[in-house]
Every structure is written in C-alpha cells, then in structure tokens.
C-alpha positions, -999 to 999 in steps of 0.1 A, spaced: -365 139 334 -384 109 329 -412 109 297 -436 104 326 -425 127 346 -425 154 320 -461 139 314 -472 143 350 -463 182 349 -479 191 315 -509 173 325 -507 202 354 -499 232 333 -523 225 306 -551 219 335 -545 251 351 -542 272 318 -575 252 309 -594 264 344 -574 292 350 -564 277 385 -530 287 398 -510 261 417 -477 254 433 -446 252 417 -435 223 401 -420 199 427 -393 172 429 -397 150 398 -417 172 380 -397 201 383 -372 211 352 -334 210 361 -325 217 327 -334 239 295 -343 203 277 -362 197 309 -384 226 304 -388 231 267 -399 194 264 -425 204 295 -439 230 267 -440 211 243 -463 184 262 -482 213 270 -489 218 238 -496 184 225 -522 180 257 -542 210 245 -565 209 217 -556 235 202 -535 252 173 -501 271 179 -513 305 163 -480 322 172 -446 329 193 -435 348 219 -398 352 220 -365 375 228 -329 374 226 -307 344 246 -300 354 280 -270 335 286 -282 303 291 -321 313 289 -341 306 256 -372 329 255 -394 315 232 -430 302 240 -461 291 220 -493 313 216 -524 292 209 -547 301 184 -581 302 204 -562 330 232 -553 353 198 -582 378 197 -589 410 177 -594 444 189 -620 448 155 -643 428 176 -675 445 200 -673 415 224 -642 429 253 -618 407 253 -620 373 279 -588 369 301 -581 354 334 -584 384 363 -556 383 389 -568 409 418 -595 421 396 -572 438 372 -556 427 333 -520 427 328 -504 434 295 -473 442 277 -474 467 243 -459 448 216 -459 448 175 -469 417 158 -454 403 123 -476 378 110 -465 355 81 -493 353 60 -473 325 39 -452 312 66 -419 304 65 -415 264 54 -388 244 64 -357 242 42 -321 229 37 -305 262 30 -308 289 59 -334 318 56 -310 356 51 -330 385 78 -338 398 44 -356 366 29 -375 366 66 -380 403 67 -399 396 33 -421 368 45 -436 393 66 -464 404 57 -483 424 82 -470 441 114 -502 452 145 -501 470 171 -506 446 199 -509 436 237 -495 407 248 -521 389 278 -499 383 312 -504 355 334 -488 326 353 -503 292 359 -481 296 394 -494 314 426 -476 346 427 -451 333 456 -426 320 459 -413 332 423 -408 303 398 -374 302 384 -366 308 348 -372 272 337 -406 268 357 -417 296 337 -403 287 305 -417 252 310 -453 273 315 -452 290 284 -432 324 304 -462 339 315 -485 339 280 -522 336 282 -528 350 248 -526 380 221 -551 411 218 -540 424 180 -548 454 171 -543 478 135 -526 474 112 -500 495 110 -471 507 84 -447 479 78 -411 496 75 -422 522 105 -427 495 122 -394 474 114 -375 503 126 -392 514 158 -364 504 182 -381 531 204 -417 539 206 -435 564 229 -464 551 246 -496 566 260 -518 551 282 -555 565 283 -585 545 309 -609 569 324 -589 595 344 -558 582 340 -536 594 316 -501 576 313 -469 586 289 -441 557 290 -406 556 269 -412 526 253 -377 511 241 -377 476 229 -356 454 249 -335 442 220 -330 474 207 -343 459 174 -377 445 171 -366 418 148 -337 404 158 -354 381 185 -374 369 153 -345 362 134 -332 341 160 -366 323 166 -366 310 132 -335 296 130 -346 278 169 -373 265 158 -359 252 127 -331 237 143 -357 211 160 -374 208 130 -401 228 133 -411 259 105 -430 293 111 -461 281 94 -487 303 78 -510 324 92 -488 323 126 -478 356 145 -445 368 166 -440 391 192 -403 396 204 -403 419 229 -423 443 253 -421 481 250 -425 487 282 -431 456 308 -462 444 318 -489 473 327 -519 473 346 -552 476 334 -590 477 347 -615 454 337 -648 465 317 -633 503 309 -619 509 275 -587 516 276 -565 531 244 -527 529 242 -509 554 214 -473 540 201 -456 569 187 -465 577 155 -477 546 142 -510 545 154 -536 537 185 -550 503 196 -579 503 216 -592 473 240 -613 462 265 -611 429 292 -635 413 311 -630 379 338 -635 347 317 
C-alpha cells in the first residue's frame, strides 16, 4: 500500500472510533492485502488520534495472524468510579470479554539484551480483574477479514479495570470459573484462557513490539486473552462477574 493510501483508511478508522459511526469495509486501495498493510493502518490510527496508548491487547500467533492492538488511554476506565462506564451501544446492549490485566508500573524500557519471562514477570507490578470493551468500527456484515480487523485495532474500544487482585494467583490461573450476576440472570461459565497460560501472549508482545522499536512504557496495561469470549451485557443495570477465587469486579455501562 501506498503512504496515502494507508493515510486515506486511518483517516476512516480513527473518524468512526471518534463518532462511533460504523461503516463499510475497507475497499480497493484502502484495503490491507498484507500483515504490513494492516499493522501500518494501526499505527496511523494511532498517530491520527490525540490520544496516549495506555495499553495492549494481544494473543498468541495464529499462523500467519499477529494479535496485538493498541488500547488508548482516554477508553481505560475504573470500576472504583460512581459514574457507569461510557461505551458505544450496538442493539442497545454492551459487549465484553473477562480478562486479567498486568500493568507495568515501571515499564519495560528498550534494551540491547533480550528481556528473560522472569525479568518481565518481575516488571509486573499489579494484575486486575478486568473487562475488555467490544466493538467494531465495521457494520456487522459482511464480516471483515483478519487484516480489516487487525488494521481496526481487532475489535477494542477500551478497558473497564477492576480490583486488584493477588499477583501469583493470578499468573497461574490458566482456568478461571466465571459467574455472571445482572438482575435475574444468573450465569456460570468455564473460563479457560485461550493460551492456556495468561502470560505467554505477553511474553511474545514484548519481544513484537521491541522488534520495531517500540518498549512497554510505564504505567501501560496488557490483556492477552479472553476467559470466555465476548458476553452480553444490559446497559444501566449493575452487573458483577466472580473469577474463581480471585475476586469480583463489578460494573455498569451506559450509551456515550
């Protein structure tokens, strides 16, 4: 792709995330045909927005699919907070995937020498309970391939963190029994994390990013995986989600 073309479709993606508008797919010259193609559509995203990365989505390599994906700072919001949570409605309902979060208080800088899991496990120094915000700047239909979505951030609009919760529990919880609580409805899900270990997609993120010369920089957050795909939620009801043993997050959404 062309600079300008890859231009001409952030300008899109960034407008739409901006208004909450969906659109089309990408067509003809805007459309990625490669993984280059998409991840540099991202990154123009990024650089069109004013706003701060606060954080990264990622998972495993599919085969030739990279899963990683910026979170921006202003969409990160706390569960400590009165004020419900402001997302963008799709047939009046909120989707969301359970996820734990590792922050990096310190980050992790850029360096000749490769970070060990150990040296990254250690730069970690908080893990939430969180929900990850699902939605696509696309209409629903037709469905956008892999690299339209990876080139729209794979359907992130933002982070809910909630508590705090025990570090090494959390490391370790390659399952996680959910239960889902919103008025009547009462929901238990075998949450399994799609990697079988929650920090291997974050082991490989670091070493992605760094490879293009970018670091994990302080104060930023990662997911890697959901427990238990996207769920369903109602707007303006509080809805509470139990993981195991490690604690309860509590949330509510209303239409921005």
């Amino acid at each position: 792709m062309s600079p300008s073309d890859i231009r001409a479709a952030a300008i899109t993606l960034a407008a739409r995330r901006l208004s909450g508008a969906q659109g089309p797919l990408l067509a003809d010259a805007q459309a990625p045909q490669t993984l280059a193609d998409a991840l540099a559509i991202q990154q123009a995203v990024s650089g069109l927005l004013n706003d701060a990365i606060g954080g990264w989505k990622c998972g495993l390599p599919d085969g030739d699919k990279t899963v990683a994906a910026p979170i921006y700072a202003t969409s990160i919001h706390s569960s400590h907070t009165a004020a419900p949570c402001p997302v963008w409605l799709r047939d009046g309902a909120v989707r969301v995937e359970p996820e734990l979060a590792f922050v990096f208080d310190g980050g992790l800088p850029l360096r000749a020498e490769p970070y060990t899991e150990a040296e990254i496990r250690a730069a970690i120094t908080r893990v939430h309970l969180a929900l990850e915000l699902i939605d696509s700047r696309y209409q629903p239909l037709p469905k956008p391939s892999f690299l339209q979505s990876l080139a729209d951030g794979l359907v992130n609009q933002g982070l809910q963190l909630g508590p705090q919760v025990e570090r090494d529990a959390a490391f370790a919880a390659t399952t996680l029994p959910l239960v889902l609580n919103q008025g009547e409805r009462e929901e238990t899900l075998a949450g399994v994390h799609p990697a079988g270990d929650p920090l291997a997609p974050l082991y490989w993120l670091q070493g992605f990013l760094a490879a293009r010369g970018e670091a994990i920089l302080p104060g930023q957050v990662v997911i890697t995986g959901s427990y238990a795909g996207v769920l369903t939620l109602a707007p303006d009801s509080e809805a509470t989600l139990r993981y195991g043993e490690l604690g309860q997050l509590s949330a509510c959404f209303s239409a921005r």
